[in-house]
KEKE-3310 file (N, C-alpha, C; in steps of 0.2 Angstrom, whole numbers, plus 5000, padded with zeros to 4 digits):
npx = (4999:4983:4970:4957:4955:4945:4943:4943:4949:4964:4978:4986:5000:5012:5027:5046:5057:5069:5062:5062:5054:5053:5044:5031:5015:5021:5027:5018:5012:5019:5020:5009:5001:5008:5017:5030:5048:5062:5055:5047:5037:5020:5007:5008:5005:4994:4994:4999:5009:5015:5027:5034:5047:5062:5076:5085:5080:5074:5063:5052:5048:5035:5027:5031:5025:5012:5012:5015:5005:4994:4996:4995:4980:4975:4980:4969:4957:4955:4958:4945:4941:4944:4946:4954:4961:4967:4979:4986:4998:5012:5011:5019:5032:5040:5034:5025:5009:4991:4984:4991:4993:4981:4972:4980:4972:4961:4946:4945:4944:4928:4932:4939:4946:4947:4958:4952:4963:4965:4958:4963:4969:4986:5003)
npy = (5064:5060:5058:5049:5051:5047:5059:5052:5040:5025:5029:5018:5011:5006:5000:4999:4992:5000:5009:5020:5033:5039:5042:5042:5034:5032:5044:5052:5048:5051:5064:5069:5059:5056:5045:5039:5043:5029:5019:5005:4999:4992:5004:5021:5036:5043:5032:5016:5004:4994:4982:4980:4981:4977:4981:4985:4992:4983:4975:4964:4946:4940:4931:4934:4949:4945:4939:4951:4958:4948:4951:4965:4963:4956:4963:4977:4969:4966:4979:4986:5000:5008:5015:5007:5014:5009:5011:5008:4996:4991:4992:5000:5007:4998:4987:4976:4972:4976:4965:4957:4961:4965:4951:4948:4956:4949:4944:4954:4965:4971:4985:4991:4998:4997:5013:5021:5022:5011:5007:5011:5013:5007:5010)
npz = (4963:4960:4974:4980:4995:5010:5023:5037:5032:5029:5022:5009:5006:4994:4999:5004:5011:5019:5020:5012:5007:4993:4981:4970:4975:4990:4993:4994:5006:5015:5014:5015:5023:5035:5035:5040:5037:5034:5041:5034:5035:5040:5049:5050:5054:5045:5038:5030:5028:5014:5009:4994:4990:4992:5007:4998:4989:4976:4970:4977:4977:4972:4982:4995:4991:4993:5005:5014:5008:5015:5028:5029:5027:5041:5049:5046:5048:5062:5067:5065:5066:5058:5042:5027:5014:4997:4989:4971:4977:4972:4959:4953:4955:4958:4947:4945:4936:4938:4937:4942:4954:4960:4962:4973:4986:4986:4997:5007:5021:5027:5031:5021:5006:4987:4981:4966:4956:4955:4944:4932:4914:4914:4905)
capx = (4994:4976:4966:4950:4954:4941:4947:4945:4953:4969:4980:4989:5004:5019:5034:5053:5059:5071:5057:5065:5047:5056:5043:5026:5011:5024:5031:5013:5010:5024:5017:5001:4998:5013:5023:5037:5054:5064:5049:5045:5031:5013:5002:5013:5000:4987:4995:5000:5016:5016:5032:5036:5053:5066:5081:5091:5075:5075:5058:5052:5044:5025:5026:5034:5021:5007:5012:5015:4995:4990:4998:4990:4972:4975:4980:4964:4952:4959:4956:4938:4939:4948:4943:4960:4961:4970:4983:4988:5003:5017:5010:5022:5040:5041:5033:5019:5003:4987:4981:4995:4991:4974:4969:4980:4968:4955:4943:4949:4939:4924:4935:4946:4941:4952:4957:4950:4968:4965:4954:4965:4976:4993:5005)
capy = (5058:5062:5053:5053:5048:5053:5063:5047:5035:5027:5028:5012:5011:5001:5003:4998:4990:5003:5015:5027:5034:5044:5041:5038:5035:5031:5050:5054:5045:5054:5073:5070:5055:5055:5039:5040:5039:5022:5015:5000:4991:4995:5009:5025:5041:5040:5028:5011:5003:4986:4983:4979:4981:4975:4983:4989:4994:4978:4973:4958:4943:4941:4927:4939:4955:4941:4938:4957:4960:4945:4952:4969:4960:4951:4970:4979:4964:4968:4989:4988:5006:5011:5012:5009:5016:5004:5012:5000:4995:4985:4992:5007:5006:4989:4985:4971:4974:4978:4958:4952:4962:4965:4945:4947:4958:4945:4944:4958:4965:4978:4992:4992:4999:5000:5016:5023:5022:5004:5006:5017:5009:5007:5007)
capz = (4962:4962:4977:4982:5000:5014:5030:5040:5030:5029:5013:5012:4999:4991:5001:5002:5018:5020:5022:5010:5005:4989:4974:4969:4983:4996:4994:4995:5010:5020:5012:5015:5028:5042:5034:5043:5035:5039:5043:5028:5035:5045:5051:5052:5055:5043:5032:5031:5021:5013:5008:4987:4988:4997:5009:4994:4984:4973:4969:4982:4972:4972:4985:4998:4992:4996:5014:5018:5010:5021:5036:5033:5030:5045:5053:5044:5050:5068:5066:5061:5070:5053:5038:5022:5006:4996:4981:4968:4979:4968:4951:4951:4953:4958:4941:4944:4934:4942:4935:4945:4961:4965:4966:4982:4994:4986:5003:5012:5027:5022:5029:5017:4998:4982:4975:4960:4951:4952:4937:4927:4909:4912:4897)
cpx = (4988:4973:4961:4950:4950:4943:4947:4947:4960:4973:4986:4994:5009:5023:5041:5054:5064:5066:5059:5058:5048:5050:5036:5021:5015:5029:5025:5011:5016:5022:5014:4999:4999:5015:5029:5044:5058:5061:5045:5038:5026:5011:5008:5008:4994:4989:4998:5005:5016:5021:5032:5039:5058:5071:5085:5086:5076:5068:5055:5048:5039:5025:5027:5028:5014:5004:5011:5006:4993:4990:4995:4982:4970:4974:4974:4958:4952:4957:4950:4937:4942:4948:4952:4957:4966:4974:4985:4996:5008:5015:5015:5028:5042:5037:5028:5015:4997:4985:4984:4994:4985:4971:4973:4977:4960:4952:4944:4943:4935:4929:4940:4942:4946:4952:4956:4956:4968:4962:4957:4971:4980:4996:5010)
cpy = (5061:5055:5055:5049:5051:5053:5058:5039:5035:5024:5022:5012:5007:5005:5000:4997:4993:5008:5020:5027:5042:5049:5040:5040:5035:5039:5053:5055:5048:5063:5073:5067:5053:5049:5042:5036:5035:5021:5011:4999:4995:5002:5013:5033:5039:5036:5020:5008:4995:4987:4979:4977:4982:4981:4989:4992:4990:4977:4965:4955:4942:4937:4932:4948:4948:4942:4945:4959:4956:4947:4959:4968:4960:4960:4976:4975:4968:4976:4989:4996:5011:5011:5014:5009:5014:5006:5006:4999:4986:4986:4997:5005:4999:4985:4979:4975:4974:4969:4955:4954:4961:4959:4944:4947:4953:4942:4948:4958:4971:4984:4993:4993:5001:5007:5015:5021:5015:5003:5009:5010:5013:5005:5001)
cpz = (4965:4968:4980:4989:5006:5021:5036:5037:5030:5022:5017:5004:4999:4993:4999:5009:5022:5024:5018:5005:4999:4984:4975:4975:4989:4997:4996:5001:5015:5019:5014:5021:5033:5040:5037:5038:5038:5040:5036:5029:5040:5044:5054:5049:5052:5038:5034:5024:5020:5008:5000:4984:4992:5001:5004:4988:4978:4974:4972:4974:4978:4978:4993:4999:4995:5003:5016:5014:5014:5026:5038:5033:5035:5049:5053:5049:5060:5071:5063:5063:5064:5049:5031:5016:5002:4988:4978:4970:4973:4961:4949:4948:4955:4953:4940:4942:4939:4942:4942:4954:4965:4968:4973:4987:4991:4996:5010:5015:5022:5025:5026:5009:4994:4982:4968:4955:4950:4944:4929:4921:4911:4908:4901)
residu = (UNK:UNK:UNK:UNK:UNK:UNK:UNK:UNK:UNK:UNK:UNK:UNK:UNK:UNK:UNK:UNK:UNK:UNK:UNK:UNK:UNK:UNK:UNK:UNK:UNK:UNK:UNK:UNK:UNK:UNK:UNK:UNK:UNK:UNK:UNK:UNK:UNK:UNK:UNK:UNK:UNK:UNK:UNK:UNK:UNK:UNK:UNK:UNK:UNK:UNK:UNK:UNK:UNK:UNK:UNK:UNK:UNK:UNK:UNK:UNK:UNK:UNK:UNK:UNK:UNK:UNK:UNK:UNK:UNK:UNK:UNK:UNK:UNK:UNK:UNK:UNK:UNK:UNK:UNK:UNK:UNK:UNK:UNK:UNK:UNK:UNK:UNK:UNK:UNK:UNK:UNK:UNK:UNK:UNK:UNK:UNK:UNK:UNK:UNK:UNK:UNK:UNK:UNK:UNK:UNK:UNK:UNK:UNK:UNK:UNK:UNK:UNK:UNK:UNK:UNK:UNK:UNK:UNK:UNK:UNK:UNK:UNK:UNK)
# end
């Protein structure tokens, strides 16, 4: 996964409340950004996990991905001392469109900035 994320950001990705960070940005986010395996949820080195998908790696409903991007807004707002780079969390393996994600972080805090892959066709 190409990011253009910079040396003091932090990469924020779609997780699994197991924490099993196998696949995708949350494989990335453990290579690259100190996600802690077992660890589903929050700020874990330079990365941040919003959960997707449940215990068993089942795909949470959208009501459920909401709360946990409210809760990291709420956590972002909070850390103005840091600034998140924001993957299209829940468009991957847990199979939400980007239409259906992005009006989530509708009103985030300024430190917080999509990724570039937001902008990309998916089939």
């Amino acid at each position: 996964m190409k990011s253009d994320i910079k040396p003091d950001e932090i990469f924020v990705f779609g997780s699994n409340l197991a924490g099993r960070h196998g696949a995708g940005a949350a494989r990335d986010a453990v290579e690259k950004y100190g996600a802690i395996y077992g660890q589903g949820v929050g700020l874990q080195g330079r990365s941040y996990g919003i959960p997707t998908k449940d215990i068993t790696i089942r795909t949470l409903p959208l009501p459920y991905i909401d709360q946990a991007i409210d809760d990291f807004m709420k956590f972002a707002e909070s850390r103005r001392d840091l600034k998140f780079y924001i993957t299209p969390v829940g468009c991957g393996l847990a199979g939400y469109t980007r239409e259906q994600i992005k009006p989530l972080f509708e009103g985030m805090p300024e430190n917080c900035r999509f990724a570039e892959t937001w902008e990309l066709e998916t089939v």
